[in-house]
C-alpha positions as CSV (number, residue, x, y, z in Angstrom):
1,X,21.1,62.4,-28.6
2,X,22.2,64.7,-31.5
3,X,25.2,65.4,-30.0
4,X,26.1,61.7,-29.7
5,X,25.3,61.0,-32.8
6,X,27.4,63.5,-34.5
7,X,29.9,62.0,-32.0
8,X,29.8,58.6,-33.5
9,X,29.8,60.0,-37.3
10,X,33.0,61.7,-36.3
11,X,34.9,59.3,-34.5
12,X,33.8,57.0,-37.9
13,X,35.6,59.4,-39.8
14,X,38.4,59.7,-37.7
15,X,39.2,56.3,-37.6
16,X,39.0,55.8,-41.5
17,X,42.2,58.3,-41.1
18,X,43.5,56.1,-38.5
19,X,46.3,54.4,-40.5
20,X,47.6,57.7,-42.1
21,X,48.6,59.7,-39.5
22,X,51.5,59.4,-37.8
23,X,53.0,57.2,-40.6
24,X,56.4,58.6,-40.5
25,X,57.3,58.1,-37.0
26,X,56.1,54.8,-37.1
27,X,57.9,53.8,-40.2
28,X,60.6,51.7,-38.3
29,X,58.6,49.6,-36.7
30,X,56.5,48.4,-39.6
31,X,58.2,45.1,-39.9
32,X,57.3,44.5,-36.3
33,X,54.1,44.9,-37.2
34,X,53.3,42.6,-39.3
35,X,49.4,42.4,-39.7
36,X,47.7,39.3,-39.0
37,X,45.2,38.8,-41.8
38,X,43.6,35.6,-40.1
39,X,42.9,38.2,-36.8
40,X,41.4,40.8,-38.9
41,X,39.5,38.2,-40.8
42,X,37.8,37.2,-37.6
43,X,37.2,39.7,-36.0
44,X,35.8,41.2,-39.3
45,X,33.4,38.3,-39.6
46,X,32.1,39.4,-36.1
47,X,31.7,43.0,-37.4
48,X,29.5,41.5,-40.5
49,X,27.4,39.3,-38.1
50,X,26.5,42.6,-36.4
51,X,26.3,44.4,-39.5
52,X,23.4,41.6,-40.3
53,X,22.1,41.8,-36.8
54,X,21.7,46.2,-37.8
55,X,20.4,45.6,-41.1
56,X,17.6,43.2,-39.1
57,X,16.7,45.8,-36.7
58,X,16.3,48.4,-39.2
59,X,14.0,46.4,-41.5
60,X,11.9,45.7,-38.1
61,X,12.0,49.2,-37.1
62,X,10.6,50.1,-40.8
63,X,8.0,47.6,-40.0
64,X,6.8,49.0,-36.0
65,X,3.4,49.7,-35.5
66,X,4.2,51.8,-32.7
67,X,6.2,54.6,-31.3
68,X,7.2,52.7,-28.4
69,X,8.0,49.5,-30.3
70,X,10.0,51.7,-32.9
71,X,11.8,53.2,-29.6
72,X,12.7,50.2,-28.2
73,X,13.9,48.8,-31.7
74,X,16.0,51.9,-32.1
75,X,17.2,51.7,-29.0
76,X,18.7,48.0,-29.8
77,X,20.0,49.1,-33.2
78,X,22.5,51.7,-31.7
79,X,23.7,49.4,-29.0
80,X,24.6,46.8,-31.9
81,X,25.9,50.0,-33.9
82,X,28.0,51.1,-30.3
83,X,29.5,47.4,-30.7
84,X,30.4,47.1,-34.0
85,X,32.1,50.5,-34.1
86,X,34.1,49.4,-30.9
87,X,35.6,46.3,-33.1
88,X,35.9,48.5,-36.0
89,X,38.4,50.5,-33.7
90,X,39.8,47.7,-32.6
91,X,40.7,46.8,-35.6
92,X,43.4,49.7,-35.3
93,X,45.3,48.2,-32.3
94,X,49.0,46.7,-32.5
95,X,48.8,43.5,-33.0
96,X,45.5,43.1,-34.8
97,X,45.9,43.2,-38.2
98,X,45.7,46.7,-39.4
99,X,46.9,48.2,-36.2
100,X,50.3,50.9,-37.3
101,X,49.8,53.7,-35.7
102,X,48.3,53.3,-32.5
103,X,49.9,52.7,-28.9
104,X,48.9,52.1,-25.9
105,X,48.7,54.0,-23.1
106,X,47.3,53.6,-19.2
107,X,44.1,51.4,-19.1
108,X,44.5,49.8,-23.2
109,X,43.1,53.2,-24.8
110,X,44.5,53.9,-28.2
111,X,46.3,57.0,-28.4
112,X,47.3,58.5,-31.9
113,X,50.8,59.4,-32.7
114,X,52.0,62.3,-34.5
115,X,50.3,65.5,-36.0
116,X,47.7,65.9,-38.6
117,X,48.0,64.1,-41.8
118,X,49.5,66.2,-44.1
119,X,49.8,64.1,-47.3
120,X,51.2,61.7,-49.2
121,X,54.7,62.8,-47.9
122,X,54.4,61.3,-44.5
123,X,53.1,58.3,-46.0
124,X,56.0,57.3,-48.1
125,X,58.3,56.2,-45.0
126,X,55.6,54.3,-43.7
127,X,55.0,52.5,-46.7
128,X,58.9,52.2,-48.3
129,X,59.2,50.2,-45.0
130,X,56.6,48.0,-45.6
131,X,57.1,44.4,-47.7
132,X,55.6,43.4,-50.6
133,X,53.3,41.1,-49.0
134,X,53.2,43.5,-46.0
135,X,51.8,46.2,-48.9
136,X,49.4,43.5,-49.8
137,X,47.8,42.3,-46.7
138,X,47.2,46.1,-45.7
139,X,45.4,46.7,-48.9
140,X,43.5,43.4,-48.5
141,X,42.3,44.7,-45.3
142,X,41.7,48.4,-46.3
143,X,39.0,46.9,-49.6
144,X,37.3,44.9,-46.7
145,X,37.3,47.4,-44.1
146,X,36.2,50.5,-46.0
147,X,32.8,49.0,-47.1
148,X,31.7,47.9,-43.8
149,X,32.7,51.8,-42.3
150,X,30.4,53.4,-45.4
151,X,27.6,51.0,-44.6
152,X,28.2,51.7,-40.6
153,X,27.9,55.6,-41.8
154,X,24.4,54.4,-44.0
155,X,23.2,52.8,-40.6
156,X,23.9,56.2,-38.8
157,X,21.9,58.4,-41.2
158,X,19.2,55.9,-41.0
159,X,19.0,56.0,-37.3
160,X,18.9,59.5,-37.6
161,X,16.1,59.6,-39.8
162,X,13.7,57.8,-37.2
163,X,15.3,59.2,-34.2
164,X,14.1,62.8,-35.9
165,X,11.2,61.9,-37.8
166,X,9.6,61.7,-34.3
């Protein structure tokens, strides 16, 4: 269960470092990809309504009188956590709002293009490519995405807590 769990906190990190690597190769094709603000706003709002669903199970596992009731509690909190992260990646595809450096390969899974980020250098002919409103709608999405991963990472130390205050 450890091992998962440090899993999921890295794979949460590595997708907050999604959109920065690999920004130079993908540079000409940023006016293809124009992000679609009204996808990401929806399938944000299903992210939050899990987000609320988390925050629910965590107040009831605070609350269980038992071990076994605590267990079964946690046990529905990191399948709603599993869930949430798995539209927080998607988020990341082509096509859905945020999605730049990303492609698809074999059965849909997202493969990242290009080496390790290595500064602001290889952002610049991601970004130069990019319209004004382009510019604007990836910030917009970055200010609404980035609280939801921090409180996703809160969520994970929680579970944590009660997984090993056992």
């Amino acid at each position: 269960m450890k091992k998962t769990i440090m899993a999921t906190v890295f794979s949460i990190t590595v997708l907050s470092a999604v959109p920065f690597q690999a920004a130079a190769e993908e540079g000409s094709q940023a006016n293809q990809l124009t992000p679609s603000v009204q996808e990401f706003d929806k399938r944000m709002t299903k992210a939050w309504e899990n987000m609320n669903m988390m925050h629910e199970k965590m107040e009831k596992i605070r609350q269980a009188q038992t071990a076994q009731e605590q267990q079964k509690l946690l046990n529905e909190h990191w399948a709603t956590m599993q869930n949430n992260m798995q539209i927080m990646h998607d988020l990341w595809e082509p096509g859905s709002g945020m999605g730049c450096c990303m492609r698809n390969q074999g059965k849909g899974s997202g493969v990242m293009k290009g080496g390790p980020m290595m500064g602001w250098g290889h952002m610049g002919g991601y970004y130069s490519k990019l319209t004004p409103e382009q510019v604007k709608q990836r910030q917009y999405m970055m200010d609404q995405y980035v609280p939801m991963q921090q409180m996703m990472m809160n969520h994970m130390m929680q579970h944590q807590k009660y997984m090993w205050s056992k």
